[in-house]
C-alpha positions as CSV (number, residue, x, y, z in Angstrom):
1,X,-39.6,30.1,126.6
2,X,-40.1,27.1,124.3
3,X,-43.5,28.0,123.5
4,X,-42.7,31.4,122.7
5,X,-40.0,30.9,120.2
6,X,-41.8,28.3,118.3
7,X,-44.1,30.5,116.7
8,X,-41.3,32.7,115.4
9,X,-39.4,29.9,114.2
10,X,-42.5,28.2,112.2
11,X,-43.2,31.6,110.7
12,X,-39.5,31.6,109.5
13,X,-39.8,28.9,108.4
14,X,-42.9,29.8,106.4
15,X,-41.4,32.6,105.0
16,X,-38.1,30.8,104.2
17,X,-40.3,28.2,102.0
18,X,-42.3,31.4,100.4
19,X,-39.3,33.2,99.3
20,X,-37.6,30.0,97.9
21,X,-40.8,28.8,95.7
22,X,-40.6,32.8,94.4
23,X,-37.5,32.2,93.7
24,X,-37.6,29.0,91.6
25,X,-41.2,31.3,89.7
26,X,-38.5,33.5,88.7
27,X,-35.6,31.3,87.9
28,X,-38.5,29.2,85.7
29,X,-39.7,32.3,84.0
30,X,-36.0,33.1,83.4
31,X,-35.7,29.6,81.8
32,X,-38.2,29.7,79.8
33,X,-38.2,33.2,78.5
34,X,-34.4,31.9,77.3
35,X,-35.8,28.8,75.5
36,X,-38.2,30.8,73.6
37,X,-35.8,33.5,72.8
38,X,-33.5,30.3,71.3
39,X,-36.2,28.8,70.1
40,X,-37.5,32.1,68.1
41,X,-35.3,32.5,65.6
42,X,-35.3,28.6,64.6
43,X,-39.5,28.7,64.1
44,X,-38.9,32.0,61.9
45,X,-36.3,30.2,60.1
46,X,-38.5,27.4,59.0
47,X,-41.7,29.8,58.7
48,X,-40.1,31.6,56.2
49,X,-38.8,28.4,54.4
50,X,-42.0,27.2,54.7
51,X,-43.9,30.0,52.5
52,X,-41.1,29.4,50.3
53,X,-41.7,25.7,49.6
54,X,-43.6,24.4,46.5
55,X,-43.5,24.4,42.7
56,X,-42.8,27.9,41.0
57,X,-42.2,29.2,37.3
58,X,-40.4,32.2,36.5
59,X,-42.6,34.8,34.6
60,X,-41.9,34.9,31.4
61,X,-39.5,31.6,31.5
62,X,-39.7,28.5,31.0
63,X,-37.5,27.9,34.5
64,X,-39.6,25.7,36.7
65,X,-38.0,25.2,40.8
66,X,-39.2,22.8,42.4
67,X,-38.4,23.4,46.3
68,X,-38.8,20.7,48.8
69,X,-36.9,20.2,52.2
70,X,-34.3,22.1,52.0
71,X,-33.8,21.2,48.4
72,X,-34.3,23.1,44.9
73,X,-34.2,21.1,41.9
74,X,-34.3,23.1,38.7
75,X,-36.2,22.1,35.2
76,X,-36.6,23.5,31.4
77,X,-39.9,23.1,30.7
78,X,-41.8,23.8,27.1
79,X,-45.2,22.0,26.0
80,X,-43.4,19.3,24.3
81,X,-40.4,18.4,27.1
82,X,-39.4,18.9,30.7
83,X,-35.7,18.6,31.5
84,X,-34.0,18.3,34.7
85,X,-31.4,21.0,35.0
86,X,-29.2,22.7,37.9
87,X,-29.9,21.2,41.9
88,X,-29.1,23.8,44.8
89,X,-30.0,23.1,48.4
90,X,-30.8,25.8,51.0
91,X,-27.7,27.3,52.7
92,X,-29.4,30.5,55.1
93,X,-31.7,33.3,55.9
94,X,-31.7,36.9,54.8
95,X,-34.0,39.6,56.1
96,X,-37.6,40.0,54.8
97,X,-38.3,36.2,54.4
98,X,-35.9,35.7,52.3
99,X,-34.1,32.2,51.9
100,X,-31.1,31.2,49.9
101,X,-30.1,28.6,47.8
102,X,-26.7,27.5,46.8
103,X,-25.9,25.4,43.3
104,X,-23.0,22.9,42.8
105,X,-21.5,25.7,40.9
106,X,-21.8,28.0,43.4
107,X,-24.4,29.7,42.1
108,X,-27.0,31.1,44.9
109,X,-30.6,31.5,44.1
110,X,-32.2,34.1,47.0
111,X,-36.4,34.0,47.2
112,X,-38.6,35.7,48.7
113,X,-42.6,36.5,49.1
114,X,-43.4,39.0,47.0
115,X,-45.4,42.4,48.2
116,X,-49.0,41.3,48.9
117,X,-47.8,38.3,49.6
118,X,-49.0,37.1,46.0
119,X,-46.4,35.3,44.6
120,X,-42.2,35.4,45.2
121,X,-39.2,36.8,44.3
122,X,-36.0,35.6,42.6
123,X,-32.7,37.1,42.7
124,X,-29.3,35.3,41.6
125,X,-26.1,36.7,43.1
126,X,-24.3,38.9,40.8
127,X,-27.7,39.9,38.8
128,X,-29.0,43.3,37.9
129,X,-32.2,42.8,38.7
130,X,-34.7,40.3,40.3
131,X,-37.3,37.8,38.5
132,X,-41.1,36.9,39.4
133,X,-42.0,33.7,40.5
134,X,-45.4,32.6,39.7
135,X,-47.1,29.3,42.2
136,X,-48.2,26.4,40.4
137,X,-49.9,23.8,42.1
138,X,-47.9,20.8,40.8
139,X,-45.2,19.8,38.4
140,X,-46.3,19.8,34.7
141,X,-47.2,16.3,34.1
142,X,-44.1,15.8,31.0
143,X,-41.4,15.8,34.2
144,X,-42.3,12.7,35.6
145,X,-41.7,11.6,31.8
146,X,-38.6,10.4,30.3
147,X,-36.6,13.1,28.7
148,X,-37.3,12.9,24.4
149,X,-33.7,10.9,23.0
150,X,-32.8,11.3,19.2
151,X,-32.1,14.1,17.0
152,X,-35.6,15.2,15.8
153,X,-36.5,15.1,19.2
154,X,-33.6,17.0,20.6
155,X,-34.5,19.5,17.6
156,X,-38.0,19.5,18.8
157,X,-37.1,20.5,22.0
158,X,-34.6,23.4,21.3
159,X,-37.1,24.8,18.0
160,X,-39.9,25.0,21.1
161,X,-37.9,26.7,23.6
162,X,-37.5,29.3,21.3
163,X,-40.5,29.7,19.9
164,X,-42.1,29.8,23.6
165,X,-39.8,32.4,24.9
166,X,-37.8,34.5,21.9
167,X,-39.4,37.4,21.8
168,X,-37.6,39.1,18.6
169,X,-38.6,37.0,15.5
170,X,-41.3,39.1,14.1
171,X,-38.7,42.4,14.8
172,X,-36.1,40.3,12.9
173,X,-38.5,39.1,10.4
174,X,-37.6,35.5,10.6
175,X,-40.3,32.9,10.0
176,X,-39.8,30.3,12.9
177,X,-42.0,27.9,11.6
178,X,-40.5,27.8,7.8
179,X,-36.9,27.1,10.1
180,X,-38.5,24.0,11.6
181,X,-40.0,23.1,8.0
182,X,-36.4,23.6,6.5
183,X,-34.3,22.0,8.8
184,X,-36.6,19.5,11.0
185,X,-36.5,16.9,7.9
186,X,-32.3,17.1,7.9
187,X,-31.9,16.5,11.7
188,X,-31.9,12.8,11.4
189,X,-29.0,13.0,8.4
190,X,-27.2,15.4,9.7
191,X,-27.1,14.4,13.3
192,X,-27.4,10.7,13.7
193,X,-26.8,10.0,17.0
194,X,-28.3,11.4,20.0
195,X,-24.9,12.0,21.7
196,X,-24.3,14.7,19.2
197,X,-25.8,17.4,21.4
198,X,-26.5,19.2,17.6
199,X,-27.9,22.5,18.5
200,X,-26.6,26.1,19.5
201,X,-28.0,29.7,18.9
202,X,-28.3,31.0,16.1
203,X,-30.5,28.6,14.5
204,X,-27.4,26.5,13.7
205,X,-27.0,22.6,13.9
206,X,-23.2,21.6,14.6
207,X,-22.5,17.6,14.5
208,X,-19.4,16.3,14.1
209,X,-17.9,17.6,10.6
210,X,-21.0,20.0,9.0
211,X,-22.2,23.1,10.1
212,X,-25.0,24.6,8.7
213,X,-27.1,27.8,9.7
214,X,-30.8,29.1,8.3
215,X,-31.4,32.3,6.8
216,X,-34.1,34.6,7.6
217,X,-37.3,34.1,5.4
218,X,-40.1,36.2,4.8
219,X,-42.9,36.1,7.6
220,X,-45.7,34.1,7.8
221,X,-48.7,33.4,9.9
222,X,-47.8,31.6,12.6
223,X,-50.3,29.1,14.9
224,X,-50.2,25.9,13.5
225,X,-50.3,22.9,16.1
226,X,-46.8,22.8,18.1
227,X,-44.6,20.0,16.6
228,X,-46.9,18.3,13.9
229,X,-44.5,15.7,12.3
């Protein structure tokens, strides 16, 4: 009698441990199929920040973002200056790669790739339409400088942002370069002290009691080297 039943009771046995290693396959798969479907969306996340990392310039602009873990630091570059401006750091995740940005002041900057994968996109929150971001493969070399202090300099600085990125002086007929010609030499009386913050649009210099503005002039050949003293 023994020696008959112990067969059947090794061979349940056997199939007892069969069925419980199938089971912990299954319960593993389970497991793991779970930790990559938590884990998916986290590598995506950082993918897509990844591609959007690096140094960019608005086309057209002289915006330069500078976007390093997690963090977007905003400058004002011409070929005379580089100034830091607005910081934002990165606050989520929108669909087709797109990562977002939030400013102190609120302001949320969304990127991403561009079709064909050639370059990126940039849209602010409340904007019409969307800017082009172009790669560069650094920062321009003038913001790791100090920032230019003094009047002349601060007039050197707003005269070559517009003359980089205005696009209406010849429609207006205004002579940019007889401006800087007029006015360049009268920044130092006029505005003595580089806490005035002098300048505003219209060509105008504001310090503390005089105001003055240019006139338009009769055009001339432009092309001469960029701020020559």
């Amino acid at each position: 009698m023994l020696s008959r039943n112990l067969p059947v009771k090794e061979d349940r046995g056997l199939r007892g441990r069969t069925w419980s290693r199938g089971a912990a396959a299954v319960v593993l798969l389970a497991l793991v199929d779970g930790m990559e479907l938590a884990v998916g969306p986290v590598a995506a996340a950082h993918h897509a920040a990844d591609r959007i990392e690096g140094v960019w310039r608005l086309d057209g602009y002289g915006t330069v973002l500078s976007i390093e873990d997690g963090r977007l630091q905003e400058y004002q570059a011409t070929a005379v200056s580089c100034l830091r401006g607005d910081t934002a750091r990165r606050t989520g995740q929108g669909g087709s790669g797109s990562v977002s940005y939030t400013g102190d002041d609120a302001t949320v900057y969304r990127i991403r790739p561009a079709a064909g994968g050639v370059g990126a996109i940039l849209h602010f929150d409340g904007s019409v339409g969307d800017r082009r971001l172009l790669r560069l493969p650094a920062l321009p070399a003038s913001c790791a400088e100090a920032a230019p202090t003094g009047a002349p300099a601060t007039f050197d600085v707003f005269w070559q942002t517009f003359e980089e990125n205005y696009p209406f002086f010849a429609a207006k007929k205004i002579d940019w370069w007889a401006v800087r010609d007029r006015y360049r030499p009268r920044s130092t009386t006029v505005c003595p002290t580089p806490s005035c913050s002098p300048f505003c649009g219209r060509w105008c210099c504001r310090c503390t009691t005089r105001t003055w503005e240019s006139t338009p002039v009769t055009p001339r050949a432009s092309g001469r080297a960029a701020l020559a003293p």
